[in-house]
N, C-alpha and C positions, 0 to 999 in steps of 0.2 A: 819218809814222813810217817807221823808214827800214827795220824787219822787216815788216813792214804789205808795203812795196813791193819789197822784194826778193820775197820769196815768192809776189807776181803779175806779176810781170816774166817775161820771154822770157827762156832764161837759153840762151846757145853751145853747152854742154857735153852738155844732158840733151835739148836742140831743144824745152824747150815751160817752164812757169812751174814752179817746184818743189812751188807748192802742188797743181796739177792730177797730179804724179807721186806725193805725199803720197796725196793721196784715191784712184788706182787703185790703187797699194799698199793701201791700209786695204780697198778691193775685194774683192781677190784674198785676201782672209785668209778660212780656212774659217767663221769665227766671228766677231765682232766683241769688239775687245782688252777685256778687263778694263774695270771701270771702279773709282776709287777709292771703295770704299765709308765707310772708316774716315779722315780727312786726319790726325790724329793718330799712327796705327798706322806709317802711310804713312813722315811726316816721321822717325818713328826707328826704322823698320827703313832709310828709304833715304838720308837725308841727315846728314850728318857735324856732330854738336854738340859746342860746347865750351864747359862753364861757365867763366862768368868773372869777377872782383870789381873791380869798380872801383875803386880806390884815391885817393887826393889827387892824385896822379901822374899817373893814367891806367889800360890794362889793355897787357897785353903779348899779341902773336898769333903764335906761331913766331919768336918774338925781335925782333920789332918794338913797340914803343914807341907805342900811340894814345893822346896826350892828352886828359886831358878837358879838358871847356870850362869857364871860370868864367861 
């Protein structure tokens, strides 16, 4: 997996793997972050829904054109 192996790879930039810089960050926090209690609540206060109907056509997304399948 190629995010698997980025994030324990040696990386130039930061001199060590990004996941080992992730985890002493998450360290240094006075608290430990939030955890998602609700995944519902979650999905639509934080991610961006658009109903949509499918038609014989397809559905349109920002003016784009997806076909359905027969």
């Amino acid at each position: 997996m190629i995010v698997g192996q980025y994030h324990l790879d040696f990386h130039s930039m930061i001199m060590e793997p990004p996941l080992l810089r992730f985890r002493r960050g998450i360290n240094l926090l006075p608290s430990p972050p939030n955890q998602v209690t609700n995944e519902k609540s979650f999905l639509i206060d934080f991610l961006p829904m658009m109903k949509r109907t499918i038609q014989r056509h397809g559905f349109v997304i920002e003016y784009i054109i997806i076909f359905a399948m027969d």
